[in-house]
N, C-alpha and C positions, 0 to 999 in steps of 0.2 A: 504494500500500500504506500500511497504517495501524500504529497498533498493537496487537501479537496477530497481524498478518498473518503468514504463513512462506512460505518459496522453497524452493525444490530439494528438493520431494519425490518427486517424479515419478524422479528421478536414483535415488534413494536406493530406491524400490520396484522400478522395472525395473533396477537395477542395471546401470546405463547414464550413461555421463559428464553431464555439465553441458550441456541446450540453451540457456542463457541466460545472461544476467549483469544485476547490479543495480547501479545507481547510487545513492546516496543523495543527499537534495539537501539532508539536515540532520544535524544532531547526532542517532547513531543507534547503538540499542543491539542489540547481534548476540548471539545465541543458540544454538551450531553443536552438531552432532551429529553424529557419527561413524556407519556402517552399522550397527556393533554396537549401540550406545544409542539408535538410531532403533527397529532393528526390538524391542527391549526394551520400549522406552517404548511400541511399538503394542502389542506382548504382554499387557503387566501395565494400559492402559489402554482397554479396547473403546470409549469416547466419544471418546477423542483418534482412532484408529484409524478411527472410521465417519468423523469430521470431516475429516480428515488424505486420506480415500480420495472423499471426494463436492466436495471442492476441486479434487484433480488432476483427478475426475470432469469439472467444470465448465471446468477451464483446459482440459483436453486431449483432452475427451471419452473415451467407452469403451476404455480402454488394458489390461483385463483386471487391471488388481489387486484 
């Protein structure tokens, strides 16, 4: 992962715990969002929202969100 990259969305859209965990192997700036200001932030943003939905697309394939 780079940056701009994001984790734990998949969690956050099936509202389903954490499958994963992340290591950092640097000096690294985190950015967290709660269920409430995630699903907000897809609401009032349709381009973060299509980007945010064709990521989990690609990590985890067809998951219905």
């Amino acid at each position: 992962m780079g940056p701009g990259d994001f984790f734990g969305e998949l969690a956050l859209i099936l509202k389903q715990p954490r499958a994963a965990a992340i290591v950092c192997m640097d000096r690294t700036q985190c950015f967290m969002l709660d269920k409430a200001d995630f699903t907000l932030l897809l609401e009032r943003n349709p381009d973060i929202a299509r980007i945010v939905k064709e990521v989990a697309r690609q990590r985890f394939g067809n998951f219905g969100g």
